[in-house]
C-alpha positions, 0 to 999 in steps of 0.5 A: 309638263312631262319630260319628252323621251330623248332620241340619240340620233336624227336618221332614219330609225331616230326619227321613225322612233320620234314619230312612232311615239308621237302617234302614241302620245309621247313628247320627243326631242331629237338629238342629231349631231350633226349640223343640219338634218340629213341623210347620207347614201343613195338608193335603199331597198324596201321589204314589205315589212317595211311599208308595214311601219310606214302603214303605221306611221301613216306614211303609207301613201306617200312611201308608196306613192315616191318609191319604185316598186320593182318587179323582180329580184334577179340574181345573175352569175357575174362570171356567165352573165347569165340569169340564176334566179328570180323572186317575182315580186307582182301580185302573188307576192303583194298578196302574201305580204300585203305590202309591196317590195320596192327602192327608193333614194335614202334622201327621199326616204329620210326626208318623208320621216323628217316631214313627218316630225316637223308637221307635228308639235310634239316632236322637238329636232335639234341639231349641233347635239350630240349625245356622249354619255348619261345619268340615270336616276330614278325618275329620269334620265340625263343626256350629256351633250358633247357640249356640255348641256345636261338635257333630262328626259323620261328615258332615252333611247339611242339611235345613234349609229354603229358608231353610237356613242350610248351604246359605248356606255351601255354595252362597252363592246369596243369597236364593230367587227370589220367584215373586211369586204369593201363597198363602192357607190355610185349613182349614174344617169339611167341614159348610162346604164346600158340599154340592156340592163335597164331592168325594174328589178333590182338586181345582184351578179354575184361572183367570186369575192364580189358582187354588183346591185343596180337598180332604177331610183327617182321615177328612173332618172338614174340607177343606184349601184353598188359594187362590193370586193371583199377584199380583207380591209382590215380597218373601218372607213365611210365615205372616201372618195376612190379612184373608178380604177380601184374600183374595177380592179376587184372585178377583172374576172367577171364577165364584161357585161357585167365590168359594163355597169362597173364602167359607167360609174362615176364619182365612187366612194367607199365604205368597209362594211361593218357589223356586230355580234349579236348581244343581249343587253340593250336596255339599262333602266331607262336607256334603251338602244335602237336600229344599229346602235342595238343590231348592226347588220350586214347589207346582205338581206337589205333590212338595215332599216327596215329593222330600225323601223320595226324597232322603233314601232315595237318601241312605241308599241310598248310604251304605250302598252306598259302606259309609259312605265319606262324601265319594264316597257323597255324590256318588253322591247327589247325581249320582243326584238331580240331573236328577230334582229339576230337572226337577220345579223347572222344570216345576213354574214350567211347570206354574203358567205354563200350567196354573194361571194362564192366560188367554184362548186360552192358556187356552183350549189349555189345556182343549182339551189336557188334556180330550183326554188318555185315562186311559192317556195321563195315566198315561204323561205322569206315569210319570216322576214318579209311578215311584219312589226305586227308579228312582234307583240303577237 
């Protein structure tokens, strides 16, 4: 029996990876750490790129079907409370990127993928698994289990986070790039959002040294918001529970409809965000990494995962293409990513310098920019992201 191709990591891009395999004709295993399969946060936003990889995956109709496409992207300035821009997001829009733009619960999402593995047999989960280390050699590859199983595979690949533990072998680059901006969620009952702003778009204020999204999510039962403060956090932390006056603390200076949102939030938490610089080595024979554990991203251009969908498409793509030549298909892959993924890294720190957080004229360049911009022009300014996996073998 052929050996499965090992997947470090069982969230989104892990088992996008598992799945885009799969309906090429490889065997998978999935080794996710923790306990059971799941997936932390809330709302997360879709491109049409990424309804391209669920196309593929033939998840199409069911992403689209449980997703809220959204109308508009609005950008708001946090200090005026007035309207910058806008980016129409019906027919014209759907027409030139042949998907629609869309926000769905991360749960949700990670749950469609993890549906999709179980209905098959040639995908393996398991849990309680979490990959430390390997061995090559020259027909395989073994996975060292923080357990101290030593599972062999064909290859493997190593999903496992900006944290991952396959990358620390392979890259050895330390810790990530503390941005030193820091992120609260919350999720309220769309009832609290208030009426006003009750909006189908998902929309940014943007202000000096911060920035507040919100958007409906689960057929608008609630609204997803996030606020972030870059506040200069010297030091990495996920998830910690936080007091709703610290979070309004680094939002005294916008305007009150805005601080209007921020006080509807309920049990916040918060994150520091983190990235990476981008770097080239991320494939050593028959390890290849993938999503955040090649390229983590900032959240300014919203495509964390989206990029880990693609990658995991392109992936597939190229094992099947090199007829599961291990070592080459891997560079294919990773030559086939590369620029793409660094090119949303970089410009997603651009995009939270000059978009998101900036103040004075700065600012005010901002607004006289982007509020000039046709409809056709922000399509052409997005057709590089916005275009699709298929434009990566092209």
């Amino acid at each position: 029996m052929t050996e499965p191709i090992l997947v470090a990591g069982g969230g989104i891009g892990g088992l996008a990876t598992a799945l885009a395999l799969s309906r090429q004709g490889f065997a998978v295993t999935v080794l996710e750490k923790a306990a059971a399969m799941g997936e932390v946060g809330a709302g997360i936003q879709l491109g049409p790129n990424a309804f391209h990889v669920f196309d593929e995956l033939g998840l199409g109709e069911t992403a689209r079907a449980m997703a809220i496409h959204v109308d508009r992207l609005r950008l708001m300035d946090a200090l005026t409370a007035e309207e910058i821009c806008h980016i129409d997001l019906g027919a014209a829009f759907r027409a030139r990127f042949g998907a629609p733009y869309a926000v769905i619960h991360r749960g949700d999402l990670h749950a469609v993928f993890l549906a999709g593995c179980r209905a098959g047999d040639a995908i393996s989960l398991r849990t309680s698994a979490e990959v430390v280390g390997y061995e090559q050699e020259s027909s395989g590859v073994v996975a060292l289990l923080a357990d101290g199983t030593r599972l062999r595979g064909r290859a493997l690949i190593g999903a496992d986070g900006l944290w991952s533990k396959v990358r620390r072998q392979l890259v050895g680059d330390g810790a990530p790039r503390v941005s030193g901006h820091t992120t609260y969620r919350s999720v309220i009952p769309t009832e609290q959002m208030p009426e006003s702003l009750r909006w189908n778009a998902a929309t940014l204020w943007a202000g000096p040294k911060c920035h507040i999204v919100h958007y409906p999510l689960q057929g608008w039962a609630s609204f997803n918001l996030v606020v972030t403060y870059h506040n200069d956090a010297p030091e990495p932390v996920a998830g910690k529970p936080v007091a709703a006056e610290e979070v309004f603390a680094g939002f005294a200076h916008v305007h009150p409809l805005a601080q209007s949102i921020i006080r509807q939030g309920r049990d916040w938490k918060l994150w520091v965000l983190c990235d990476r610089d981008p770097v080239a080595k991320w494939v050593e024979g028959r390890v290849a990494l993938l999503g955040d554990a090649a390229h983590p991203t900032l959240q300014y251009l919203a495509q964390g995962a989206c990029m880990a969908m693609e990658d995991a498409v392109c992936l597939a793509r190229m094992l099947r293409a090199h007829d599961g030549d291990v070592a080459p298909a891997l560079a294919a892959y990773r030559d086939a990513r590369l620029l793409r993924t660094a090119r949303v890294q970089l410009q997603s720190r651009a995009v939270g310098d000059h978009v998101y957080h900036p103040a004075g004229p700065h600012a005010a360049l901002r607004n006289s920019i982007m509020a000039a911009k046709t409809q056709a022009e922000w399509q052409d300014t997005l057709a590089w992201l916005y275009g699709g996996p298929q434009e990566e073998t092209r």
